[in-house]
N, C-alpha and C positions, 0 to 999 in steps of 0.2 A: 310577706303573705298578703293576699288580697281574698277578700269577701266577698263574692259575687252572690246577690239577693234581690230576689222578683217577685213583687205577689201576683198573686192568679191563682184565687181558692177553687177556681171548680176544674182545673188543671189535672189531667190524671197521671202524665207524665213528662217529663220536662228534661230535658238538656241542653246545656250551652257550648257553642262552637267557640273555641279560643284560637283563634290565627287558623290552622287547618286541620284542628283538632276538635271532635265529639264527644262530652263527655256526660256522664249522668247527673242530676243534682239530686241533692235529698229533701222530704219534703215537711217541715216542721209550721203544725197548722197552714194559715193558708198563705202562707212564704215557702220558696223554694229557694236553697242555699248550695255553694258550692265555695268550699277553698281551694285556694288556689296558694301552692310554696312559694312562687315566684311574684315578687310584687311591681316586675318587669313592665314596662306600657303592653299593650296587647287591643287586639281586634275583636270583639264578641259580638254574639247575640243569642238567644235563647230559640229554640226550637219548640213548640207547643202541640204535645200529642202527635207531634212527627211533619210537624208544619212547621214552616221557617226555613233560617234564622228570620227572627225580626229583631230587632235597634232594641236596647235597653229602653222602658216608660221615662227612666230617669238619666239616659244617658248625657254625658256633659260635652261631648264633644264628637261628630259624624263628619267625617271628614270627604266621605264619598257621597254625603247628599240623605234624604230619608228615607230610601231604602236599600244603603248600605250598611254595614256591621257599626255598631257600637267603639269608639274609642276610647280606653281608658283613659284618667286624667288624673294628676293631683296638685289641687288647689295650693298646698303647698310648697310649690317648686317658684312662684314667683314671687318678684325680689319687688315689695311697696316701697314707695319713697313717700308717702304721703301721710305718717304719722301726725305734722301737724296740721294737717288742712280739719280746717269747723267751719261748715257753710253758713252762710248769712240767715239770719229770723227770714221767718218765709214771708213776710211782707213787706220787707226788702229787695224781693227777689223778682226778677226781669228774665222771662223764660223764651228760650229760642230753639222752636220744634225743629227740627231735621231729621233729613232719611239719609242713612248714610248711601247707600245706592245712588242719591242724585246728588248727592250735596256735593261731589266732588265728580270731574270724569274719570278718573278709578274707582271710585263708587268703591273706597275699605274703607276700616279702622284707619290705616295707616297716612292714606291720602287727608283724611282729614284731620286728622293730628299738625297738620300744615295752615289752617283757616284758626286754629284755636288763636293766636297772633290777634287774628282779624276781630274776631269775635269779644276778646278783650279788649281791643279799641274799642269796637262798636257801646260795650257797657254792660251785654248782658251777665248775667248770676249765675243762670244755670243754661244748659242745654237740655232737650229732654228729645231722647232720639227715637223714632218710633220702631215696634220689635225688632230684634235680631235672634229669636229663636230661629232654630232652625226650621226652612219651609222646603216646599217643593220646585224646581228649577232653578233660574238662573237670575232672575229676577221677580221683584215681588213688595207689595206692603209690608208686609211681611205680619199681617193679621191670620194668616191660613197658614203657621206652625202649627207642627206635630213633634217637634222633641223641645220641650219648653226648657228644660235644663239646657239645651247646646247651644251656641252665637252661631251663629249661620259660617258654615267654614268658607263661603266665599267672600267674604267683608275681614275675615281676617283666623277665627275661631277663637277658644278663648284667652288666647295670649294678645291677640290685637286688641279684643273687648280691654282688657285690662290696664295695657298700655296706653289706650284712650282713656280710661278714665284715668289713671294713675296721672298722666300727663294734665289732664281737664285740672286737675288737684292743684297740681303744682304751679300751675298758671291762677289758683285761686279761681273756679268755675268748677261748679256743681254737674253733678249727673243725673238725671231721672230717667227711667229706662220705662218705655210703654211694653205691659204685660196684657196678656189676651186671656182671662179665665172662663168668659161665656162661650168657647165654642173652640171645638179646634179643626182644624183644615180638612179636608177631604181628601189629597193623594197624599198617602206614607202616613197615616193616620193607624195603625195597629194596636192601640190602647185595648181597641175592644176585643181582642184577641188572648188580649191578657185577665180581661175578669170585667165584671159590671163598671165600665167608668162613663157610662152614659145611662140617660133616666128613657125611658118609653112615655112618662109621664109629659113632660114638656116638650114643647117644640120652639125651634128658634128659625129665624129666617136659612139658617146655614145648617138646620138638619136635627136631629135629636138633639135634647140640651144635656150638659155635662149633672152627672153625678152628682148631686149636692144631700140629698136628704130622702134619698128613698135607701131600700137595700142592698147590704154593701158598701154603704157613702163614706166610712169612715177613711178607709185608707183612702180614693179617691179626692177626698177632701184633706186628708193629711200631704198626698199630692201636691196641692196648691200651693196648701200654706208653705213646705217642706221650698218651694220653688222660688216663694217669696223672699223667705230666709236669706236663701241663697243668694241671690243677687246683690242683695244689703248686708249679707256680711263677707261671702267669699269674691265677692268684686266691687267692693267701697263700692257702692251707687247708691246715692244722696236720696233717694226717694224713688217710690214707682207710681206710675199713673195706668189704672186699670181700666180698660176699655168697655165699653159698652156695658155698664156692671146692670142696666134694667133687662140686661138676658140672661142675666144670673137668677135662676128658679131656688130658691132655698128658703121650704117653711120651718126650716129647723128653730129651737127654740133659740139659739146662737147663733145670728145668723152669719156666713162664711165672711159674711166683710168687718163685723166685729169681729171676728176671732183671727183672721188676719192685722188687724189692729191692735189688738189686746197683744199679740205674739209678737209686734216691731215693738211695743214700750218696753219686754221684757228682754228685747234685744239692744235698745238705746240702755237697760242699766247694764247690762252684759259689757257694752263694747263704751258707754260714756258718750256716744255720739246722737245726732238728734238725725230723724228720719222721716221724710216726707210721703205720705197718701195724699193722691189725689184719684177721683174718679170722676168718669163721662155719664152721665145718665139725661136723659131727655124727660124724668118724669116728672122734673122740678120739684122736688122732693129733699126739704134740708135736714130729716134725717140724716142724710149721709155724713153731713160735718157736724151733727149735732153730738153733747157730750154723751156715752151711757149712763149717765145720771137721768138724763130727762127722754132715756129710749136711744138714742140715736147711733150710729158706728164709731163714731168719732177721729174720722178723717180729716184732716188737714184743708182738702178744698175740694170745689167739682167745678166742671167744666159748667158755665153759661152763656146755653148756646140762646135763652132770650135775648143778651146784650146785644150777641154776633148779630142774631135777624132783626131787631128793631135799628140799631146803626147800618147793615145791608141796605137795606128798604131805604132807609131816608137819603141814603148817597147813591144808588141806583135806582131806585122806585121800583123794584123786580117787586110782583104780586105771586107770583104766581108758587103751586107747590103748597109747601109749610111756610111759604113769604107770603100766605093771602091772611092769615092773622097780624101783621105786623105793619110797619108803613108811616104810622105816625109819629110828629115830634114825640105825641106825648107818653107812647110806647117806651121811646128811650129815655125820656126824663124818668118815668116810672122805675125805670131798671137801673137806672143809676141810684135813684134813691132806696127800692125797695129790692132788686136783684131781681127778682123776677115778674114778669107783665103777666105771665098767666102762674097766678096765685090762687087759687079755688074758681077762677074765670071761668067761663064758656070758649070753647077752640074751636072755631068754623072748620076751621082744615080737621081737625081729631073728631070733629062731633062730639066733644063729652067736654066734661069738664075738666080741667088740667092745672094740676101741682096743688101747692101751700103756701103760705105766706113763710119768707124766711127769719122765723123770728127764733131769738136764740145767736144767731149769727152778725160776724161782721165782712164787710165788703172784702177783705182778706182771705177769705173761706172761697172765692171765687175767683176764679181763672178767666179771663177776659180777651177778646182776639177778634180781629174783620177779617181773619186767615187763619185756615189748621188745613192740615191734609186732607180732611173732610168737607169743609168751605168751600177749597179749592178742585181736589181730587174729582168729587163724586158730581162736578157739574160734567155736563156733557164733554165739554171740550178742556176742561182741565184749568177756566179761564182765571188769574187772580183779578182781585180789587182794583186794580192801577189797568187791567183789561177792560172793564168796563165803564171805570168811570176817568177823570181828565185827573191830571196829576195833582191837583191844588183840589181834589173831594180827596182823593187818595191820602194826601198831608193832611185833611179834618180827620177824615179815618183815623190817624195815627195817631194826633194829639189827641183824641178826648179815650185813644184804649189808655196812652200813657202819660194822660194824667186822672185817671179815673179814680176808684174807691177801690177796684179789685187789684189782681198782681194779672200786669199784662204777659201775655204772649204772642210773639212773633214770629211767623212762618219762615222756613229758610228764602232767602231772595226777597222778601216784603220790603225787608229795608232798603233796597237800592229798584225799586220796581222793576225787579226780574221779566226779560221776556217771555223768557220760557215760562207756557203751562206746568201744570203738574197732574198728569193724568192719571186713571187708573192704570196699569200693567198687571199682566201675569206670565207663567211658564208651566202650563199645566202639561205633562207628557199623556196624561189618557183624554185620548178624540171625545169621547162623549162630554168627560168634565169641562175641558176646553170649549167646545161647543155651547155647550149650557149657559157658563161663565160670558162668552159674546152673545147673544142671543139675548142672556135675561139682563143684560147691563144695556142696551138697546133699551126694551121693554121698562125698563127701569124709570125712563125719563119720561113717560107718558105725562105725570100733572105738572110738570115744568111745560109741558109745550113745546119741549126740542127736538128736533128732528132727528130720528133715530139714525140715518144716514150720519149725521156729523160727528155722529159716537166712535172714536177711535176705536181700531182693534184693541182690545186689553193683551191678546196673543201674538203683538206683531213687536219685535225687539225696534220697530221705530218710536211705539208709544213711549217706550220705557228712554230712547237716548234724547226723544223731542222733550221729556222734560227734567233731564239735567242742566245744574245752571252753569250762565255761562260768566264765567267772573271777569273776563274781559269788560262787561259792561260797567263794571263799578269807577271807572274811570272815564264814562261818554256821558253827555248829557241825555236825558233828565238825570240820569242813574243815578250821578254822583250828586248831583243837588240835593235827593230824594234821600241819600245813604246820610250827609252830612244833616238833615232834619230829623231823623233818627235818632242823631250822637248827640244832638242838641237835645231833643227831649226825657231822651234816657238820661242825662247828663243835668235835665231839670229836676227830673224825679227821685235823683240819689242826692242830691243837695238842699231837697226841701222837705223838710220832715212833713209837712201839711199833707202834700202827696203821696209819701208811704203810709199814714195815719187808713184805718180803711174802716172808721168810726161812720158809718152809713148816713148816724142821727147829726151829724157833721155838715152832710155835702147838702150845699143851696144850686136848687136846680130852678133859674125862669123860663119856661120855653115859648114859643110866638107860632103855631100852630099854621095861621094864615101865612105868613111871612116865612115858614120855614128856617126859623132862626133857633139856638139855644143858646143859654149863660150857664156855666159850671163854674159854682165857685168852692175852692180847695182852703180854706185859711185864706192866707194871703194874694191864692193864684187866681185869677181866672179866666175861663176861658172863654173867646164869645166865637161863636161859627156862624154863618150863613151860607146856607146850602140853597140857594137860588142862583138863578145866574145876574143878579144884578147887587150895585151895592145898595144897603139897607143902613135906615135910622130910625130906631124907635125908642119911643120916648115910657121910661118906667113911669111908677104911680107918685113920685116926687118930683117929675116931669125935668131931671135930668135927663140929657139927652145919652142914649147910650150909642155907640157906635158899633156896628159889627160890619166893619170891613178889613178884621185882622184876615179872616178867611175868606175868598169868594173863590165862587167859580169863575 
């Protein structure tokens, strides 16, 4: 027997189409139900006042795309082998973003179940893949889902999703899957079809904001958490990293990212295993790792994008954009020691003032990177770090993310200085969205200064194969020099406790402002850079000489 259950309280009549059958459901408060004898797989979707079918809210698997029928699933038919995998303390842990769409050229699950080899050479901990909800076309970021329950059936659906992590397990590497809760996609988006799961109140750059705290929020909100569950318990995935969580609108007095939080501790005593929150937010705001004893969500870590743009700047000099706040040595020594440069500051680029000081916290609460899909992605041309600056800035980049105070992460291809870009892409099937989508990705770049001409189509399937990598490179030069400095310093940082330590009141930072130079010192490590193009000696205040010609340009 199967359950078929939809809410849509202001729904006045409702049936579900099962393979090529119409049938009625009954209507109990504001859920609509239908059993079903047969606990057989099958094809559904709900009809709403004589409109439809549309895709289950919760469907777990679409195998015709998003708006095709709903497929059923059960999470119990597959076979775990990974009872004793216990991932490493998370400040341990050495993160390696990937899109499986470029990461491999079959762009599945299964294609890249073949690099996991690689990847454990290389040293990283975990992988953390960006979404695989299911979206719209054929390729994608895959930030513009609309069935947050289903793995996108073209990377594999959810027996490939499973398989990859099961496998990740087995090879000892963690999973972190990026979930999108501020906003969901524009084509095959039918949530709101089904009942209030968007607010009138807020707006987000991608359209009404989701449901959190006005009328009707609760199912809506159980939504979320209900997806979060999911992932963490019915596909072993080690942690999830929430996107863009400052477009999350929620004045509730609990707000959606504690209560997400509070619900994995009660699923770490459920299942015995430990579970990673991480979130992106740009407001510099250390609520988010702080404990709920002193107010805070009490997540695991957030993305700091102050490190990314003070280290940027100083190895390419880029001003411009959100790069005209940043530039100085002492920017970056500031964020090595304190996390973040703008802590109650004034933001020329924001005009206001921006963040808090992170106190409460240690360098481990922070996610660190000179690359993410967004570094990279959202410049004009899609260029990485090893694009604009000469390979030997590219190698300071690298040593001071890993050997820093935070848990680094590294974008797929960073470590062998990948040719290939990594550009925006889409596959939007409605002309006007499509349109829009090139048009205001153009427009986008105005305070960078880049020419809107040099903006790849996001619509044209060239964007999308010019930035798959090409792994033939890891074996030419620079490639292979760049990969093997990588294995080295990953290889430093799992050997030296100093460096996994992310005690902030710890790290000695001198920096030389004129001279463009800095010192990090780790315990016993440290680090000396010079980012000038000449070699450098200066002399400390005990007028030993210090050298910094480990790095030049």
């Amino acid at each position: 027997m199967r359950n078929f259950r939809v809410w849509s309280p202001k729904t006045e009549r409702m049936e579900i189409k099962i393979n090529d059958k119409v049938l009625p459901m009954a209507k109990k408060q504001e859920w609509w139900e239908y059993y079903r004898e047969s606990g057989d797989e099958c094809d559904y979707g709900y009809i709403i006042d004589g409109k439809g079918p549309y895709p289950d809210p919760r469907s777990l698997y679409q195998p015709n795309g998003v708006h095709g029928l709903s497929r059923s699933y059960d999470h119990g038919n597959f076979m775990w082998l990974d009872q004793e995998w216990m991932q490493p303390a998370f400040s341990n842990s050495i993160i390696y973003e990937m899109h499986i769409g470029t990461f491999t050229p079959e762009g599945t699950f299964d294609s890249a179940l073949e690099k996991i080899d690689y990847l454990k050479e290389l040293g990283v901990t975990h992988v953390e893949v960006m979404p695989v909800n299911e979206f719209a076309g054929r390729r994608g970021w895959g930030y513009d889902g609309v069935n947050i329950f289903a793995p996108y059936h073209l990377y594999g659906g959810p027996d490939g999703l499973k398989k990859f992590i099961n496998f990740c397990h087995l090879k000892e590497i963690g999973v972190i899957l990026d979930v999108v809760y501020n906003h969901f996609g524009l084509e095959g988006n039918y949530l709101q079809e089904f009942g209030p799961y968007f607010s009138n109140k807020y707006k987000t750059i991608w359209g009404n904001a989701y449901n959190f705290d006005g009328e009707f929020s609760y199912e809506p909100r159980r939504l979320i958490v209900d997806n979060a569950m999911m992932w963490l318990r019915d596909y072993h995935l080690d942690g999830l990293r929430l996107d863009a969580v400052h477009s999350i609108y929620d004045q509730s007095a609990i707000h959606i990212l504690e209560q997400i939080s509070r619900q994995v501790e009660r699923l770490e005593e459920e299942t015995g295993k430990y579970y990673y929150l991480i979130a992106e937010s740009d407001l510099n705001n250390p609520r988010i790792v702080q404990y709920y004893d002193i107010g805070g969500y009490g997540f695991d870590a957030s993305w700091n994008d102050d490190f990314h743009h003070s280290l940027h700047t100083v190895l390419t000099g880029e001003e411009s954009g959100y790069y005209e706040d940043f530039g100085r040595i002492e920017d970056l020594a500031k964020s090595l020691k304190a996390v973040y440069v703008y802590d109650g500051k004034y933001s020329r680029y924001r005009k206001a003032i921006q963040g808090r000081k992170a106190e409460h916290c240690e360098g481990n609460n922070f996610i660190c990177y000179i690359q993410n899909h967004d570094q990279v992605g959202n410049r004009a041309k899609g260029e990485r770090i090893s694009h604009l600056v000469s390979i030997e800035k590219a190698k300071i980049g690298a040593a001071i993310i890993l050997t820093s105070p935070f848990v680094p992460m590294i974008f797929q291809g960073e470590e062998f200085a990948a040719s290939t870009p990594f550009q925006y892409f889409t596959d939007i099937s409605d002309a006007t969205l499509a349109k829009g989508i090139t048009e205001g990705r153009k427009n986008e770049f105005g305070a960078f200064g880049w020419n809107p001409e040099d903006v790849p189509d996001p619509q044209s399937a060239e964007t999308f194969l010019r930035s798959k990598l090409d792994w033939s490179q890891i074996e030419a030069q620079p490639h292979k020099a760049m990969l093997e400095w990588y294995k080295s310093l990953i290889q430093l940082r799992k050997e030296n406790e100093f460096l996994r330590n992310g005690a902030l009141s710890e790290v000695v930072v001198n920096y030389y402002e004129m001279n463009k130079a800095i010192e990090i010192k780790r315990g016993e490590i440290k680090v000396t850079a010079n980012l000038t193009d000449e070699q450098l000696e200066i002399r400390n205040k005990d007028e030993k000489a210090l050298s910094l010609e480990l790095m030049y340009k």
